[in-house]
N, C-alpha and C positions, 0 to 999 in steps of 0.2 A: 503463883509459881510459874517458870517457864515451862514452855512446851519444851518437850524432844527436842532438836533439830532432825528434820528431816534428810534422808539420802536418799539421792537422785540420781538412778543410775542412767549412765548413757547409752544409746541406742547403739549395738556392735557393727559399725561398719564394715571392717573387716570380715567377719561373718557372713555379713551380707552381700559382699561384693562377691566372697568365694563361693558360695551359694551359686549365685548369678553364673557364674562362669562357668561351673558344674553344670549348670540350665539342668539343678534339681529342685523339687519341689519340697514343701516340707517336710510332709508325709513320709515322703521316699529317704530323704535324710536321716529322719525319725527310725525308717525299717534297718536303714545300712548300719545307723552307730549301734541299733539292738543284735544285728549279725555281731559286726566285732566284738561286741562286748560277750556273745555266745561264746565265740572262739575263744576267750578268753577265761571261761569259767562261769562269765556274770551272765544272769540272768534281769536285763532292764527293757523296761515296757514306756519307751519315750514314743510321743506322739507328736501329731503337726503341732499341734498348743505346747508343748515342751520347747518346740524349733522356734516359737515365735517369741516364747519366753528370754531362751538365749537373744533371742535377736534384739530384744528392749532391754539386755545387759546382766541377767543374771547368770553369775557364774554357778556352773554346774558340780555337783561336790566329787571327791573322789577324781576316780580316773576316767570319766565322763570325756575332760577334755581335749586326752589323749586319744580318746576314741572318736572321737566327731574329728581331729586333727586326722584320722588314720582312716575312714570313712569317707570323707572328703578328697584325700589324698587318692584314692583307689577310686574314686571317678574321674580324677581329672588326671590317672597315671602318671603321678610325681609325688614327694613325699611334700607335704605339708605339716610344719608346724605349729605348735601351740601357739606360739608368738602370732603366727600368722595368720588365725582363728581368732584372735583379741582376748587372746582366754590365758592367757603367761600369766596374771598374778594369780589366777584362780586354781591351780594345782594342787593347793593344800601339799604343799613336799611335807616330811615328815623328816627329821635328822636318821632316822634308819635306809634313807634312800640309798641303795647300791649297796651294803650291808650282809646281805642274806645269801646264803647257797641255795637256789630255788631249786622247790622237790622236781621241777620235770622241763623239757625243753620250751615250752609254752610262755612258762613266768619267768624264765630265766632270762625270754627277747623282751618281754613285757619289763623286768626289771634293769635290764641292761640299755635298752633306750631311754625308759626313764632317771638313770642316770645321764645320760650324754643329752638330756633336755636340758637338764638340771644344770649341768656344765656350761653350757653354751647359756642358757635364758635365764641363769639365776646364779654367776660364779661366786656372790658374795656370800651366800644360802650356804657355800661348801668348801670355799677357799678356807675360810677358818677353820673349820671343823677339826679336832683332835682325835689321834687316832687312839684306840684302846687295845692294849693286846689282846684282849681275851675274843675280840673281832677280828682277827689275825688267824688265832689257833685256832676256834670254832669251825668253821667254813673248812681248814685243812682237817679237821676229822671228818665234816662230810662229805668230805671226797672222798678220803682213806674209805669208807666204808658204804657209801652208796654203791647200788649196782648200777652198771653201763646204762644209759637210757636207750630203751627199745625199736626206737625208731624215732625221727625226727621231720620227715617230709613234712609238707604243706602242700593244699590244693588249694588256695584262696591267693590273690593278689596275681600281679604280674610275675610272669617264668623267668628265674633266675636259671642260669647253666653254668657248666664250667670254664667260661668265656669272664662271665664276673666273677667269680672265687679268681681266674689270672689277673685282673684288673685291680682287685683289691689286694693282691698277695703282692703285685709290683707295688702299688703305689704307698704297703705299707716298709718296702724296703730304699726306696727311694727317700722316704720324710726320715727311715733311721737315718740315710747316710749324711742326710742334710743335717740330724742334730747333734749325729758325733763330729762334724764341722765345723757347727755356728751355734750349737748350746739349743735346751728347748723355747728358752726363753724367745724366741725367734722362731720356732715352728709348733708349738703345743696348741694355740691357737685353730691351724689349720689340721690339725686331727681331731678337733675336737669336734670341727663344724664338719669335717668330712664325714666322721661317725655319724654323728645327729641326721644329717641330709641323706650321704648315697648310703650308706652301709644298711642305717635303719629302714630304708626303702626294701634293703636287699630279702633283711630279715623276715619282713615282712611280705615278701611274694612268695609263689608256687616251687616246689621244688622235691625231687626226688630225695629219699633218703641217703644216696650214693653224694650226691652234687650239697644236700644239707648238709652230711658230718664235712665234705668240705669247706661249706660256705664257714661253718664253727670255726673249723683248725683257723683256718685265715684270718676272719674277725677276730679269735685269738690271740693272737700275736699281736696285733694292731691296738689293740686294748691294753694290753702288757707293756706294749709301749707308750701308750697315753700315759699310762701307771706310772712310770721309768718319768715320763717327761715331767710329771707332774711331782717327784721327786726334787727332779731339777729345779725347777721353779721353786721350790720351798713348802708345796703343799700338801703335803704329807697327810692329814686326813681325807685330801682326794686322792691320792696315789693308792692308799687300801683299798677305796669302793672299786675304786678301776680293775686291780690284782685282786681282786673275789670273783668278780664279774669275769674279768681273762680264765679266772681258775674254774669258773662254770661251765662257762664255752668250750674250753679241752674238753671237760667231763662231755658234754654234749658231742662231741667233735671223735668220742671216745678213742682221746689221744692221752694215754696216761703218762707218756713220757716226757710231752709239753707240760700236763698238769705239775708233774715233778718237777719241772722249770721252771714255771709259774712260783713256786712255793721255795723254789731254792735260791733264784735270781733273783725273783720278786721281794716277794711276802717278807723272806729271811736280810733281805742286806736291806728293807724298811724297819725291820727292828732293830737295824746293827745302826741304820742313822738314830735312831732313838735311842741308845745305849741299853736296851731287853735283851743280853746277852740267853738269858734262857730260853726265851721264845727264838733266837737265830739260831738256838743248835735245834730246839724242838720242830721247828717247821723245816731245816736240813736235811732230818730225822727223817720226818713222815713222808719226805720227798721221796727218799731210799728207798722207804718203805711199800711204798705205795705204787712207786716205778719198778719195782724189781725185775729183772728179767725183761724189760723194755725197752733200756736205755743202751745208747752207747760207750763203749771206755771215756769216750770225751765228755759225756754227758756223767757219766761217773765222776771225773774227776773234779767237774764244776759242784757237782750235789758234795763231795765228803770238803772242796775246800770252803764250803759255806756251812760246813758244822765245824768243821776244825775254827772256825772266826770267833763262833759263840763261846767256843770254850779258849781261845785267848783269852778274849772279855772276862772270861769268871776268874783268869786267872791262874786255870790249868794248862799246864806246859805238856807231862805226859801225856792229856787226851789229846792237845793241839800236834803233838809228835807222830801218836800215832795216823791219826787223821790226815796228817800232812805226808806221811808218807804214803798213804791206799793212795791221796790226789796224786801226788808224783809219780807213783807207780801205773796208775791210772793211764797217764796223760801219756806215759814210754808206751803203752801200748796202744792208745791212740795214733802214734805216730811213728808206729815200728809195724804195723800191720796193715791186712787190708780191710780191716775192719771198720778204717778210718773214712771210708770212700761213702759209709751208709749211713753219713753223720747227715740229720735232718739241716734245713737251711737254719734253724734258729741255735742251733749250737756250733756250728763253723768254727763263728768269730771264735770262741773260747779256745786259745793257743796257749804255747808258753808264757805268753807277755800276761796276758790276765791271769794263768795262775801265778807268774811272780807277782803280779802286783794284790793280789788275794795275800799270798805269804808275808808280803811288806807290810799291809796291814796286821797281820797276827802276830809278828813281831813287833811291832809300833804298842802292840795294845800289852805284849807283854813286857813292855820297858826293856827291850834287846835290841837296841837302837844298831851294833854291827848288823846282825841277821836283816836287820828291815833296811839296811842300806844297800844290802848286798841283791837283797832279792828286790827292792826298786831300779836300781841300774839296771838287774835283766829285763823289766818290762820296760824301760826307757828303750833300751836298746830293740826291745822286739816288735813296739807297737808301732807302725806306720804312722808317715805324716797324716794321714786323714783323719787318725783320732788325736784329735785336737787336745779335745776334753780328757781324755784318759792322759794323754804325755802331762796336761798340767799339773792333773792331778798326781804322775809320778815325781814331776819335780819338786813336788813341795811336799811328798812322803819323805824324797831323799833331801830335802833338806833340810826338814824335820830332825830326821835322825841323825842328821850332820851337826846338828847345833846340839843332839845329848850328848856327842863326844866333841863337844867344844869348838868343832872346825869349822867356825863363824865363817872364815873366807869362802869356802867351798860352799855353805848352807848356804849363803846369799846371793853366790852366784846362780844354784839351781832356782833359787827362790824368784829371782830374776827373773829369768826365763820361764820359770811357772805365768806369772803379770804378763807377758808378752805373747803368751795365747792366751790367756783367760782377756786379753786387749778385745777380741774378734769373737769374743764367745758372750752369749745371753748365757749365765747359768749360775745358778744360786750353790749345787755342789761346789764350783770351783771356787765363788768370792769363800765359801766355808774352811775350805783349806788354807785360803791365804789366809785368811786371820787366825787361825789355830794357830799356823805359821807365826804369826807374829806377836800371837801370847807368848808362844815359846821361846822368841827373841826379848822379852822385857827384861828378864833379870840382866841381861847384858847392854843394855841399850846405849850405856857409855862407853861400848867398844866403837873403835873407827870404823871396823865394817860394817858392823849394824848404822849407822849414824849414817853413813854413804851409801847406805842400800836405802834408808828411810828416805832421804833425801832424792836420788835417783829414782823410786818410786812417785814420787810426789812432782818430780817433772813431767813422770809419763803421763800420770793423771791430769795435768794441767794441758799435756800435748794433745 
């Protein structure tokens, strides 16, 4: 009978070189990964033989390697990767990674980096992965009902101040304006690695509890928008780990009316790409709910037109009526007062142009193709050239609705012009819209305008 084959593992270079550089010994390696690991809950008893072990190639199980990555990184003050310890296959991911509402601020950095490890060292591990609603609603009830976290400082690692919370707050509003531009297809990438590298360094240093629920709010946002990007791009089971994880960090950040955003912006128009019409009004819901008395009219009006969507979806007119009027109502008094002046930076954007193009959706979905034309030309008309991505996506709502009332000329021309930004843009939303668009055009496909829009399209693509 044959033997086994034998496995021969390789000696960890990498390891060894960072080691060196650290000018630590092993012992001393052995003490620092058993500190982190303290900080973290775990109670591990790695010694010089342990360090020597890694170093002839065995991978260490669990979250070993994140902590000798984080160990390492904190002597030679810069973040270090798992990648860059030789130790990336040996992670043991789990498909629950980025999944959970962690009970406290601790696990909640501990699970939010290991997401964005995950992202960065292992995209095919999560690019697939299929979202579940009931991972959606879970995480928004424990929000709804967790108590604020107590404190959040840290005394270990390098001093973060409010010098880096401004560093990171610009540099997450700079990569938005670049992807309502250019699609995230073209910038999802580099938030991904920025998270993984500066952020998780950030996480990971000293900091007072005033300048922490800062460092939160900020990381927050900047995760929401990983979320948002990763929409774009088509990945939709990474777009939830991301928006659990943003909805944490509010909770830590104790910013209950970001969390409300998180779960209305987010969470809720990720099930309305999935067609869980119930889950978009119930995660709408607990946004309201949970934000009461936090939020502003403007932020109002984005939370009721994100439950009025779900109940287009089911089909209900009356609840979409009422709901559409609180938004409207909402939105006169955002902009008839001075209430308006104390809009946080992450609801701004939301103007008229986006709740009309919210409304265009809810009539789109309730086959009232006038109403969804009418309320798409307001957000054509309101949305500036900078969002690229939003105008595409209103011309191909209005021309949508232009082809259920038959007016092929008109629908093809918006249709047009939708393809001629979507030309300059990475972005899986928009290719989504054009071809809905032009299921909608088959039953007509031997009209002349359809046949010279098909035709016209198909030189742009060759140009």
């Amino acid at each position: 009978m044959a033997g086994r084959p034998l496995t021969v593992k390789q000696p960890n270079d990498r390891l060894q070189t960072l080691i060196q550089e650290a000018d630590c010994s092993h012992a001393g390696l052995a003490r620092r990964v058993n500190v982190c690991g303290a900080e973290a809950g775990l109670d591990l008893r790695y010694d010089k033989t342990s360090v020597a072990r890694w170093l002839r190639g065995q991978q260490p199980r669990g979250r070993a390697p994140a902590l000798i990555a984080d160990a390492l990184g904190r002597k030679l003050g810069r973040t270090v990767s798992v990648d860059e310890i030789g130790m990336a296959g040996g992670r043991n991911l789990t498909p629950g990674v980025g999944l959970q509402f962690a009970p406290g601020p601790a696990a909640a950095v501990e699970q939010v980096c290991e997401l964005w490890r995950s992202d960065v060292g292992r995209s095919d591990f999560l690019s697939g992965s299929s979202v579940a609603a009931s991972a959606l609603v879970e995480p928004s009830r424990d929000w709804l009902i967790t108590a604020p976290d107590a404190q959040v400082s840290r005394t270990a690692g390098p001093r973060v101040g409010m010098s880096d919370v401004a560093a990171v707050t610009a540099t997450t509003d700079a990569l938005s304006g670049l992807d309502h531009t250019y699609g995230s297809g073209h910038i999802r990438p580099v938030v991904a690695h920025y998270l993984n590298s500066v952020v998780s360094g950030l996480l990971a240093g000293s900091y007072s509890d005033a300048v922490g629920r800062a460092l939160f709010g900020a990381v927050a946002r900047l995760t929401e928008l990983a979320g948002y990007m990763a929409v774009d791009t088509g990945q939709h089971g990474l777009a939830q780990r991301y928006y659990i994880q943003a909805l944490r960090l509010a909770q830590a950040a104790d910013d209950r009316a970001y969390g409300g955003y998180v779960l209305a912006a987010g969470m809720s128009h990720l099930a309305a790409s999935l067609g869980n019409p119930r889950e978009i009004a119930q995660l709408a819901r607990v946004a309201q709910e949970g934000a009461r008395g936090c939020v502003t009219p403007r932020a109002e009006a984005m939370f009721a037109a994100a439950e009025a969507r779900g109940h287009a979806l089911m089909g209900d007119g009356p609840a979409f009526r009422r709901l559409s009027a609180v938004a409207v109502d909402a939105m006169d008094r955002a902009e008839s007062n001075k209430e308006s002046g104390d809009d946080p930076v992450w609801i701004a954007h939301f103007d008229r142009a986006y709740l009309a193009d919210e409304l265009a959706h809810c009539h789109r979905d309730l086959h009232q193709p006038s109403g969804s034309a009418v309320h798409a030309q307001d957000s054509l008309a309101g949305h500036p050239e900078r969002r690229v991505r939003r105008r595409a996506i209103g011309c191909f709502l209005l021309a949508s609705a232009q082809v259920e009332q038959r007016e092929l000329e008109h629908a093809c021309h918006y249709a047009e012009q939708g393809v001629e930004l979507l030309a300059g843009l990475r972005s899986d939303r928009g290719a989504e819209y054009l071809e809905d668009f032009r299921r909608r055009l088959e039953p007509y496909e031997q009209e002349s305008a359809v046949r010279d829009f098909a035709e016209r399209i198909e030189e742009m693509a060759v140009a």
